[in-house]
N, C-alpha and C positions, 0 to 999 in steps of 0.2 A: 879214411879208414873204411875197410870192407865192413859189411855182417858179416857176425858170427853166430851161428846157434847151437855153440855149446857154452852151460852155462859154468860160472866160475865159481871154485868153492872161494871162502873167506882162505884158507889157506892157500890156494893157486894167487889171490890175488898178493897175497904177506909173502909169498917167494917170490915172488916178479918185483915186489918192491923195495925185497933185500937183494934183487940181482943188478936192480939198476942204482942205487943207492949210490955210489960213486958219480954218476950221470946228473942224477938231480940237484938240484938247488938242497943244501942244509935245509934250510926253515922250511923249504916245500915238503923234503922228504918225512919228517917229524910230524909238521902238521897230518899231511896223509896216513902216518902211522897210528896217530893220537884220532883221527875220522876212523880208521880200520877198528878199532875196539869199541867202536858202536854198535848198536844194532842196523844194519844194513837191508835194504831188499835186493831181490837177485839182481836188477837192471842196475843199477846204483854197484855192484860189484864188477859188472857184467865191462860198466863204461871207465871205472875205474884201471881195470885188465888191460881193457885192450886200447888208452892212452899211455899206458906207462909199458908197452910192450914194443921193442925195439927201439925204447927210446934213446937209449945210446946208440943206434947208429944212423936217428934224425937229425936234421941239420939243426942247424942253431934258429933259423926261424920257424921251420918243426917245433922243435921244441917251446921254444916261449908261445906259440900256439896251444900245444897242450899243457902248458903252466898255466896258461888262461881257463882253459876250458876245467882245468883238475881242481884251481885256485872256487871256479863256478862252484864246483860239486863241491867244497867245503863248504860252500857259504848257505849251504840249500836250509 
């Protein structure tokens, strides 16, 4: 994944993850739902954006890649 430096509101990140919602794992996409109504800092929103961003048209080892990495940033 590139940088990016623009930064993402809490709502840019809650529509990317009601756009990919079909794409994700159930129990991933809730848990991340249920982490999004925390309090967040910008990077922490910033990383969440932009793994779950085109992730429907990641491959399947894409993807479990950033199940890993998303799965990370729950557990912080």
């Amino acid at each position: 994944m590139s940088t990016c430096n623009i930064d993402h509101s809490l709502e840019d990140v809650l529509k990317k993850l009601e756009s990919q919602k079909t794409s994700l794992p159930h129990s991933l996409y809730e848990e991340i739902e249920a982490f999004l109504s925390s309090k967040l800092d910008q990077e922490t929103l910033n990383k969440v954006f932009h793994l779950l961003k085109k992730y429907d048209l990641a491959s399947e080892m894409e993807q479990s890649e950033r199940n890993k990495k998303l799965t990370t940033i729950l557990n912080l």
